[in-house]
C-alpha positions in Angstrom: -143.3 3.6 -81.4 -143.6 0.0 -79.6 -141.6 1.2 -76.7 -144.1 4.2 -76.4 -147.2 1.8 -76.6 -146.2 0.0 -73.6 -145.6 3.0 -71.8 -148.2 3.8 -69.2 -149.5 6.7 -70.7 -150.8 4.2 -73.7 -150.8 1.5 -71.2 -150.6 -1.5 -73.5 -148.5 -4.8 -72.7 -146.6 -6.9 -75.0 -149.0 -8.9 -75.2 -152.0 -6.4 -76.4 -149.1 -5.0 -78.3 -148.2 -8.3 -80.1 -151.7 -8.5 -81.3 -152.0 -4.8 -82.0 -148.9 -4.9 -84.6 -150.8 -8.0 -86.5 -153.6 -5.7 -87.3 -152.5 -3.7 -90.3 -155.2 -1.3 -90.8 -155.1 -0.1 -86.7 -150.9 -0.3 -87.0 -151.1 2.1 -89.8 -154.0 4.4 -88.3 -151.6 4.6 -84.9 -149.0 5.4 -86.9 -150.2 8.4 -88.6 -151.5 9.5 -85.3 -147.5 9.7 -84.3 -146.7 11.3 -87.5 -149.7 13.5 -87.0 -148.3 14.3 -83.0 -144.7 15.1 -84.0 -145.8 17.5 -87.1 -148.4 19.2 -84.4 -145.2 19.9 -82.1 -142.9 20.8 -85.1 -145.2 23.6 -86.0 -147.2 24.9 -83.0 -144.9 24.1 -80.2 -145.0 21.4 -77.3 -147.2 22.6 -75.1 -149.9 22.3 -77.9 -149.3 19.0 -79.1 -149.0 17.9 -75.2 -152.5 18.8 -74.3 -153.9 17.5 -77.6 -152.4 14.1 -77.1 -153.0 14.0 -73.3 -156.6 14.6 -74.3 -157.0 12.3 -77.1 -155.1 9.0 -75.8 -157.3 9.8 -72.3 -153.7 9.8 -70.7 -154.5 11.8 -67.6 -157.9 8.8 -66.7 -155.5 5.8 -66.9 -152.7 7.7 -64.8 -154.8 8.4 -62.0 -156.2 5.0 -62.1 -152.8 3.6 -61.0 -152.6 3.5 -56.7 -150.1 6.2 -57.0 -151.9 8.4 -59.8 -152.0 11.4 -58.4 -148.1 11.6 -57.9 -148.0 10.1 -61.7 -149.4 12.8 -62.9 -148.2 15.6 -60.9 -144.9 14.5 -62.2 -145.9 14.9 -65.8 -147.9 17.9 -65.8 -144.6 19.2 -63.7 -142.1 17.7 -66.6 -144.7 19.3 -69.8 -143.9 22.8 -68.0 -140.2 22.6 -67.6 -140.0 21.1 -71.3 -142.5 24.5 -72.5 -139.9 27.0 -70.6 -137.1 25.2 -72.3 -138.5 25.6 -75.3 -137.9 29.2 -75.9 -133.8 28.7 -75.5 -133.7 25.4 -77.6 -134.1 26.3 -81.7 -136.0 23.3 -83.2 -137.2 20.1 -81.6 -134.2 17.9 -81.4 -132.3 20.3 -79.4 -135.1 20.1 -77.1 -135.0 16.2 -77.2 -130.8 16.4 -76.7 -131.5 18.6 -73.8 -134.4 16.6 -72.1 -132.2 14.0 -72.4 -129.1 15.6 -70.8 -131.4 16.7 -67.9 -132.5 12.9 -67.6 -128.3 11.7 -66.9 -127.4 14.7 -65.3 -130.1 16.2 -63.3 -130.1 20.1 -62.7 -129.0 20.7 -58.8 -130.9 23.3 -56.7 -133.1 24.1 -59.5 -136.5 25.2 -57.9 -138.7 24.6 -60.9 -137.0 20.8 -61.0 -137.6 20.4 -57.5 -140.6 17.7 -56.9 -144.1 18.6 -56.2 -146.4 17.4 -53.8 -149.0 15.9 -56.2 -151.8 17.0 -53.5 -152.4 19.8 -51.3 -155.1 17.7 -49.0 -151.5 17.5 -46.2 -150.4 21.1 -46.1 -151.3 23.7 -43.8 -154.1 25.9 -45.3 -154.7 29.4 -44.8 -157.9 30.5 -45.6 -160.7 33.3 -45.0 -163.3 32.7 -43.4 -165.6 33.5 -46.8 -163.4 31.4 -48.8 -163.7 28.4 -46.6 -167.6 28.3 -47.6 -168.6 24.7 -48.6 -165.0 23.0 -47.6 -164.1 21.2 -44.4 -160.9 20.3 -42.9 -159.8 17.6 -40.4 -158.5 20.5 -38.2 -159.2 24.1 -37.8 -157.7 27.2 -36.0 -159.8 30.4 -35.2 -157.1 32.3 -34.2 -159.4 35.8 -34.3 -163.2 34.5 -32.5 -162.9 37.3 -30.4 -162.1 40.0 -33.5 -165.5 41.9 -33.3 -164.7 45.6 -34.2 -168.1 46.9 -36.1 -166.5 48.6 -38.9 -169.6 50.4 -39.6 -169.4 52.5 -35.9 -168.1 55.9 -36.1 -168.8 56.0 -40.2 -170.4 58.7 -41.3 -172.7 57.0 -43.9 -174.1 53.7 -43.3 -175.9 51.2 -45.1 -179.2 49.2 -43.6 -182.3 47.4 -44.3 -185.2 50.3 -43.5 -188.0 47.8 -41.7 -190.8 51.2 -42.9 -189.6 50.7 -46.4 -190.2 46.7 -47.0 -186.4 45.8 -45.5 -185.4 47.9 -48.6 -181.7 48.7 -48.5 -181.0 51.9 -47.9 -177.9 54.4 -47.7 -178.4 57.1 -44.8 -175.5 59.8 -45.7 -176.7 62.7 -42.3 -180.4 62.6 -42.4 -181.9 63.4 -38.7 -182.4 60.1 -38.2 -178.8 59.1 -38.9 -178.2 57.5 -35.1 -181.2 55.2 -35.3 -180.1 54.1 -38.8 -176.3 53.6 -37.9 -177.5 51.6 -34.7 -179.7 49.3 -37.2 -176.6 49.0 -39.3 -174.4 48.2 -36.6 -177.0 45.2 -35.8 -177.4 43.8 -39.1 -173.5 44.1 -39.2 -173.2 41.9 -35.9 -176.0 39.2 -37.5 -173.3 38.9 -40.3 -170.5 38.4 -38.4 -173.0 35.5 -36.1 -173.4 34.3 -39.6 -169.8 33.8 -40.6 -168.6 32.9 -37.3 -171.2 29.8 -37.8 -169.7 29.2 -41.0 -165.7 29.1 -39.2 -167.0 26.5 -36.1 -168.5 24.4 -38.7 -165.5 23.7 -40.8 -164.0 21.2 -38.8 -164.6 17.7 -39.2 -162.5 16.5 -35.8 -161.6 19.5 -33.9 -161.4 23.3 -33.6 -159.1 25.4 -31.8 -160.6 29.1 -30.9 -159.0 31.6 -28.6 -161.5 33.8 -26.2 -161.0 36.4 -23.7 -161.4 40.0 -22.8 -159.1 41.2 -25.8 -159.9 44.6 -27.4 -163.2 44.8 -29.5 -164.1 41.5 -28.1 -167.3 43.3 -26.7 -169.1 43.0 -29.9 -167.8 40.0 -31.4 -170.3 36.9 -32.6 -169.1 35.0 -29.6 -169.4 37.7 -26.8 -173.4 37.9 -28.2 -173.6 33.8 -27.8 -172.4 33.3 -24.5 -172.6 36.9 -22.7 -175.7 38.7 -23.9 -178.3 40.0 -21.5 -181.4 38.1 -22.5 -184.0 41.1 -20.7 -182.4 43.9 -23.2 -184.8 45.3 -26.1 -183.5 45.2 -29.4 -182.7 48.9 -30.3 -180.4 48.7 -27.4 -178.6 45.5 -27.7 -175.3 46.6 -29.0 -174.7 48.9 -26.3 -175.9 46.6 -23.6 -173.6 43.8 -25.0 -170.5 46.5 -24.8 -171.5 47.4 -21.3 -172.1 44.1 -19.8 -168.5 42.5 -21.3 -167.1 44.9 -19.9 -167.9 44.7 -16.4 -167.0 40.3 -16.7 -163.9 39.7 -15.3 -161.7 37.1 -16.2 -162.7 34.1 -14.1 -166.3 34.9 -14.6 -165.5 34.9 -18.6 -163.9 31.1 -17.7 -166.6 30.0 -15.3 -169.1 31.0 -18.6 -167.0 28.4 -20.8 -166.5 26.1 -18.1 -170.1 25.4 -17.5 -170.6 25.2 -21.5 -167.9 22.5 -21.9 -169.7 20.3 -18.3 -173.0 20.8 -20.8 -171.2 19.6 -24.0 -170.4 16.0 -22.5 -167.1 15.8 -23.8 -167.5 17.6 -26.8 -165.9 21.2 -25.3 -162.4 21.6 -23.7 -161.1 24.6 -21.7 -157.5 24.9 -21.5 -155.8 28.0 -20.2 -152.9 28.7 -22.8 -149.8 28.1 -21.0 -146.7 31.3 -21.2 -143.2 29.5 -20.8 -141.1 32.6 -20.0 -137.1 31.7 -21.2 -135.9 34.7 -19.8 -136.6 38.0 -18.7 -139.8 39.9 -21.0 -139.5 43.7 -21.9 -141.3 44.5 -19.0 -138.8 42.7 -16.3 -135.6 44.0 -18.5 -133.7 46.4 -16.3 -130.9 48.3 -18.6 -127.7 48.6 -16.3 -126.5 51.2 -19.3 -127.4 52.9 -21.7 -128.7 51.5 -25.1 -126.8 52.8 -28.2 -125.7 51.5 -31.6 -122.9 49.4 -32.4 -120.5 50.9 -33.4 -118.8 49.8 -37.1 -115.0 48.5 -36.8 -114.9 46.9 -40.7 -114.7 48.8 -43.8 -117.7 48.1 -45.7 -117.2 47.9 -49.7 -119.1 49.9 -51.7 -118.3 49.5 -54.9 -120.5 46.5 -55.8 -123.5 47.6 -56.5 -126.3 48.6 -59.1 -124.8 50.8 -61.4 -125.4 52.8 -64.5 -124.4 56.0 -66.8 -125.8 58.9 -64.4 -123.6 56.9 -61.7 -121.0 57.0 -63.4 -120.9 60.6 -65.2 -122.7 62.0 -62.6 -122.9 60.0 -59.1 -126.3 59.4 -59.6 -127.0 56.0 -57.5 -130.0 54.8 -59.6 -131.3 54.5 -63.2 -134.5 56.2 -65.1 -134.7 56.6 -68.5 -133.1 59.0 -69.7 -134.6 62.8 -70.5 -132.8 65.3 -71.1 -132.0 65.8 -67.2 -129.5 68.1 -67.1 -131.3 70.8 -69.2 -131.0 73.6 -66.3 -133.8 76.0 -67.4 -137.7 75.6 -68.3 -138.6 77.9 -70.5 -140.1 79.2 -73.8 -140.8 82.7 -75.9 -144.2 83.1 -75.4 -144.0 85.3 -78.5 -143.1 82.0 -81.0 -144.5 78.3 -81.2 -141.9 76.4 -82.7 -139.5 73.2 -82.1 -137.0 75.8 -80.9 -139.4 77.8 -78.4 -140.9 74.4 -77.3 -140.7 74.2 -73.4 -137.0 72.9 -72.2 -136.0 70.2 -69.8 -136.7 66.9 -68.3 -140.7 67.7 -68.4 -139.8 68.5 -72.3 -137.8 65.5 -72.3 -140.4 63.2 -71.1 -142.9 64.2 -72.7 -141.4 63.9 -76.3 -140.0 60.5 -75.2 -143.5 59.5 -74.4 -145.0 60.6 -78.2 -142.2 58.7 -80.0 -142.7 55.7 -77.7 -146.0 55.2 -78.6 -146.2 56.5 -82.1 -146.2 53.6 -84.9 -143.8 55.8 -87.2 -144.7 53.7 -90.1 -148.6 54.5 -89.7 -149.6 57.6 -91.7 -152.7 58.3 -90.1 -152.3 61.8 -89.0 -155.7 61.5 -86.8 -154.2 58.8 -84.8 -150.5 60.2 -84.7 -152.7 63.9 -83.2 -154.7 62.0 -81.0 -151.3 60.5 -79.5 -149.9 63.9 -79.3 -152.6 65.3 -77.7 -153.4 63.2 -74.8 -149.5 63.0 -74.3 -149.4 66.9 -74.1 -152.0 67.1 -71.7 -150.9 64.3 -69.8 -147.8 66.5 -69.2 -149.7 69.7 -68.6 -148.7 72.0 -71.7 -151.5 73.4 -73.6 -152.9 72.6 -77.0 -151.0 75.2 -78.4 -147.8 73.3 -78.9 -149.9 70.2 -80.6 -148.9 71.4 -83.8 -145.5 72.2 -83.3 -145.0 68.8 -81.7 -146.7 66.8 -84.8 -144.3 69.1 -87.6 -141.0 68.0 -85.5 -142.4 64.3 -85.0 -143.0 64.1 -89.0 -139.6 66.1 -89.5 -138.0 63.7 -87.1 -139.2 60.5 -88.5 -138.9 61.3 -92.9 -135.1 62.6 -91.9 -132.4 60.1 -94.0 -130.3 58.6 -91.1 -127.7 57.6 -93.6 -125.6 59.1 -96.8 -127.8 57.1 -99.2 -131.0 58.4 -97.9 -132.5 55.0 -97.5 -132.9 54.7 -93.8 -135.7 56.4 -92.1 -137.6 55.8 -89.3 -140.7 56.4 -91.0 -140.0 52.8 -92.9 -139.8 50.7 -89.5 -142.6 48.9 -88.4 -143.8 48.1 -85.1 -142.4 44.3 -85.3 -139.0 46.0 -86.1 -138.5 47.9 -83.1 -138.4 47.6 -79.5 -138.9 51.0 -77.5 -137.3 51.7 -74.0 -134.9 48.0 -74.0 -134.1 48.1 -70.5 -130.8 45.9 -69.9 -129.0 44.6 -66.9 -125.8 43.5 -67.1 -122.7 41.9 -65.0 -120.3 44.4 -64.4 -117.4 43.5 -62.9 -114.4 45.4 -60.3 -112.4 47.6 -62.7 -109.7 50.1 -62.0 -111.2 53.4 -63.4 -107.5 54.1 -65.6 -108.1 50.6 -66.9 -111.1 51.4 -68.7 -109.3 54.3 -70.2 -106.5 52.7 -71.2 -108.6 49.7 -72.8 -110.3 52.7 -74.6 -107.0 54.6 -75.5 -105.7 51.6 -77.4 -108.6 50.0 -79.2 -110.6 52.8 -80.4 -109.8 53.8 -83.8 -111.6 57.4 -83.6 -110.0 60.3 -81.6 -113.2 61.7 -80.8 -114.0 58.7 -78.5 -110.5 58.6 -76.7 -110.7 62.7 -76.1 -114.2 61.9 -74.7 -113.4 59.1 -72.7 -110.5 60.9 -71.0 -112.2 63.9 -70.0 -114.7 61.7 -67.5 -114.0 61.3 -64.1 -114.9 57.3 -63.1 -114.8 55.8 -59.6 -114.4 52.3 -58.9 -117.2 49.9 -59.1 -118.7 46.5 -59.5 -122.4 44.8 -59.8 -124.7 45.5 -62.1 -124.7 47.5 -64.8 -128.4 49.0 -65.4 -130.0 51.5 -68.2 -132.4 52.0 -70.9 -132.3 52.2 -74.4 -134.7 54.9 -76.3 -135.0 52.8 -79.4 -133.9 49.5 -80.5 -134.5 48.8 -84.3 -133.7 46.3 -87.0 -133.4 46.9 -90.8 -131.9 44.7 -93.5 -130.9 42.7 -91.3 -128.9 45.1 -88.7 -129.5 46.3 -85.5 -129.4 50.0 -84.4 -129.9 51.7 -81.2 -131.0 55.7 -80.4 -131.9 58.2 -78.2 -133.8 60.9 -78.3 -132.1 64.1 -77.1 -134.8 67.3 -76.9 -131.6 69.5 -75.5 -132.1 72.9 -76.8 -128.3 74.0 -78.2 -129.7 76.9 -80.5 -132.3 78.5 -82.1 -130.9 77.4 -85.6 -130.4 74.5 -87.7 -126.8 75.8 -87.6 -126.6 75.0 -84.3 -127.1 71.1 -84.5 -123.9 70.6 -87.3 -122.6 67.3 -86.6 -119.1 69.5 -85.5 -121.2 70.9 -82.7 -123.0 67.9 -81.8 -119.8 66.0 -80.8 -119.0 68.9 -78.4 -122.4 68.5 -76.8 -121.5 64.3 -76.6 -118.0 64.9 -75.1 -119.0 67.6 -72.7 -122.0 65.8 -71.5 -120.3 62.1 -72.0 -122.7 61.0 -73.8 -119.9 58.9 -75.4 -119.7 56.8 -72.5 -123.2 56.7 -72.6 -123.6 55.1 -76.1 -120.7 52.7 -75.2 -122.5 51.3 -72.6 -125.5 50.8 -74.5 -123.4 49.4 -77.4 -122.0 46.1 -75.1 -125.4 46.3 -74.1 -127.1 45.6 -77.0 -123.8 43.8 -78.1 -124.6 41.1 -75.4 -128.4 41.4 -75.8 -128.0 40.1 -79.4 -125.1 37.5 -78.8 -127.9 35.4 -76.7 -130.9 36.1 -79.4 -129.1 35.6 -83.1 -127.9 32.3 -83.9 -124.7 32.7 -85.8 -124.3 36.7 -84.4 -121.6 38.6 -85.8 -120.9 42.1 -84.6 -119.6 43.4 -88.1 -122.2 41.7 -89.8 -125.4 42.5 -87.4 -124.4 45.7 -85.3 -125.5 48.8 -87.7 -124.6 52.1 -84.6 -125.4 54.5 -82.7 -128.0 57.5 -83.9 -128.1 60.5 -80.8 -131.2 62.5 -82.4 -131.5 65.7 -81.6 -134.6 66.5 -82.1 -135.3 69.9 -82.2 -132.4 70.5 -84.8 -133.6 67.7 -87.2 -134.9 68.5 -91.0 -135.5 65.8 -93.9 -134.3 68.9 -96.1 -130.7 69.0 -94.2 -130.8 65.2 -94.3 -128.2 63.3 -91.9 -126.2 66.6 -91.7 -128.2 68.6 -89.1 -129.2 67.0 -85.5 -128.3 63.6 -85.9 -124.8 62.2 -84.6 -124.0 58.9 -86.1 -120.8 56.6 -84.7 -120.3 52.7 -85.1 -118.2 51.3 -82.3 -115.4 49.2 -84.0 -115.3 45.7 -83.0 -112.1 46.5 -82.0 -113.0 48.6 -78.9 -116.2 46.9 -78.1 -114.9 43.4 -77.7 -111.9 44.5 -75.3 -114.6 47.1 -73.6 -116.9 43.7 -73.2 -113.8 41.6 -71.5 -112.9 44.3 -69.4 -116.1 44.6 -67.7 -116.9 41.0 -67.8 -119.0 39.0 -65.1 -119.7 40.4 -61.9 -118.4 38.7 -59.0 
């Protein structure tokens, strides 16, 4: 605590600090206020006990009283942020402490948050609007635009004005018959703004201003054509039109004689220079083309297999990654005649739609006014009529009270909002693999027969990068971690139809095997880096594929859900093999 004291954030010496320590009552006081510090960070986090102590010990005054203050306190404020980020990936305090300390002898290199900050902004180049410049001033300024003047009000076909008859009132004139003396009006008023602003630009500088003039397009109507090229003889209703006319007809060295004779009248104060063009070679206008211009040809072999990859890429050849629904349903359709879960419209519309309602459902809520109101807007959002609102609520309430396991104890109806993450979206380093290698690594690792046969049967090309998806549902309970998808694939119009026998062909023949390992490492990963201690045996629960349409809490696990847990055994030489990108 002493060395702290005579720190310049307390700012005592050893000498205040020798007679500081003899005063028993004040020692003890400052010493709860330490205990009280360090049980404020313990509980609520750094960034709260920071700005609690920098505010109470007036630590943020007695830095900036210092000659170098402001670069003081820059550095801290910069050194509480980095400490707050690290605090999400250090558990407890000390290993925050062991790693500010570690950063302190071995400084991060090319670390951009690290890097130092100017503790002022007073020496950098500022760009600013014109509006937002109101009130400041600056040493220098550029108006690179004084000759903008385009009236965006000309050629609109409403226009807004002050109406002189009406007491200046504003007024919106949308066609009336006297639309061309209003939008003149407007276009006037619109000019006196810009006069306004472009006062408000020359007056920024405090030593100098830079402004570029000429006969550039819509100069004609800018502030500064009105100030130093206006016909003084013109009457007002005709002033915008005699400004465009006049400019127009001023050449170039009558436009510098203008500013010439300003700057002889401004003793000093206003300099004319005529930009100078240093030419290094020949412009597009002087280029001659001997030949004929035409691409380069390409003489290397460019790789493609690094890149952003994913399940559809590699099942399907699909470059890129949406979540997945139900896209390779091939027909939309539905009996008109019957409204039920097996009639419901089919394919990626379907899919979406249904992904959308359990997505934003809380399953654990029973409020059936809330779970319609979901269903409703979600329906109409998608464009299918109210009609199919009860159907969708019976298979979301079937769907949700089925048992996911033998014991009957695992429903989704039971998971709460803070268990579950919807649509987990994962990248992941996937590195150069020879497609038969990934077989083979799945050949002698995986226990089941089911996931060789479908493994085998997929065609892969070579790749590297990325590996991207998104997982429908990511859950926890008792302490395990599940992932599902939702599948709205329409394989019968019978619970028959969705036995788990038949619902293995569907995975092989439309690899969703290889789907669900991917997701598996995945989450596999995902966890690694968020579970201290992480054990896949322990933590990893499986894989539930819901098919949706075929699922019935009175059939249990045995009708439209397909249920398989990776063995460690496959998943940690599937992790190895695609290891870190390169």
């Amino acid at each position: 605590m002493r060395a702290a004291l005579l720190t310049d954030f307390w700012g005592m010496d050893a000498a205040s600090l020798q007679s500081f320590s003899s005063l028993e009552l004040a020692w003890d006081t400052r010493l709860a206020g330490f205990h009280h510090y360090h049980e404020l960070w313990r509980t609520h986090g750094f960034m709260r006990m920071f700005r609690e102590w920098s505010a109470v010990e007036g630590v943020y005054p007695r830095l900036l009283g210092f000659e170098d203050g402001e670069r003081r306190l820059t550095n801290l404020l910069q050194l509480a942020e980095l400490i707050h980020g690290q605090e999400r990936h250090c558990a407890g305090l000390n290993n925050l402490v062991t790693w500010f300390s570690e950063a302190m002898t071995r400084p991060p290199v090319r670390d951009d948050p690290s890097l130092l900050r100017l503790e002022s902004d007073e020496d950098r180049v500022q760009i600013v609007t014109v509006h937002g410049s109101k009130g400041l001033q600056y040493p220098v300024v550029f108006l690179p635009f004084s000759w903008s003047g385009g009236l965006q009000v000309a050629g609109s076909e409403h226009c807004i004005f002050h109406d002189t008859s009406q007491g200046n009132a504003a007024t919106v004139d949308f066609g009336s018959a006297d639309f061309e003396q209003h939008l003149a009006q407007a276009c006037r008023e619109e000019l006196a703004e810009n006069l306004r602003l472009f006062y408000v630009a020359l007056t920024r500088a405090r030593c100098r201003c830079y402004l570029a003039w000429g006969a550039v397009n819509d100069a004609a109507t800018s502030a500064l054509a009105w100030l130093l090229h206006r016909s003084l003889d013109v009457a007002q209703d005709d002033l915008i039109t005699a400004l465009q006319a006049r400019f127009r007809a001023i050449t170039d060295p009558e436009i510098r004689d203008t500013l010439e004779r300003l700057a002889e009248k401004s003793e000093g104060a206003i300099q004319v220079i005529e930009p100078s063009i240093e030419r290094n070679g020949p412009t597009t206008s002087d280029a001659v083309f001997k030949r004929p211009m035409a691409a380069r040809e390409v003489s290397r072999k460019i790789d493609q297999t690094w890149r952003l990859t994913s399940f559809s890429a590699l099942s399907t050849g699909h470059t890129t990654e949406l979540p997945d629904y139900d896209h390779a349903q091939q027909r939309v359709l539905y009996d008109g005649e019957r409204t039920d879960v097996f009639t419901f419209p089919r394919g990626a519309r379907a899919g979406t739609c249904l992904h959308q309602v359990f997505e934003e459902l809380d399953f654990a809520n029973p409020n059936e006014e809330r779970r319609n109101a979901v269903i409703e807007r979600v329906l109409k959002t998608h464009g299918y009529e109210a009609r199919w609102q009860d159907v969708v609520a019976q298979l979301v309430d079937r769907v949700i009270h089925v048992p996911l396991d033998p014991q009957g104890t695992l429903r989704l109806a039971d998971i709460q909002r803070s268990q579950r993450v919807d649509e987990l979206e994962f990248y992941y380093p996937f590195a150069a693999h020879n497609p038969q290698a990934l077989k083979s690594a799945t050949q002698a690792s995986a226990e089941d027969t089911h996931i060789k046969t479908a493994i085998e049967q997929i065609e892969l090309g070579a790749t590297a990068g990325f590996m991207h998806g998104f997982i429908d549902l990511v859950f926890e309970a008792a302490g395990r971690y599940y992932l599902v998808d939702y599948k709205s694939n329409f394989l019968g119009s019978n619970y028959d139809d969705y036995r788990p026998d038949l619902l293995k062909e569907v995975m092989e023949r439309e690899h969703y095997v290889l789907q669900y390992l991917i997701y598996t490492v995945a989450l596999h990963r995902y966890l690694k880096h968020r579970i201290p201690d992480y054990h896949y045996e322990k933590h990893f629960g499986g894989v539930y594929y819901l098919f949706l349409r075929g699922m019935n809490p009175a059939l249990g696990h045995r009708c439209g859900v397909y249920y398989d847990r990776p063995s460690q055994a496959l998943i940690g030489p599937l992790e190895r093999l695609l290891g870190s990108a390169t």
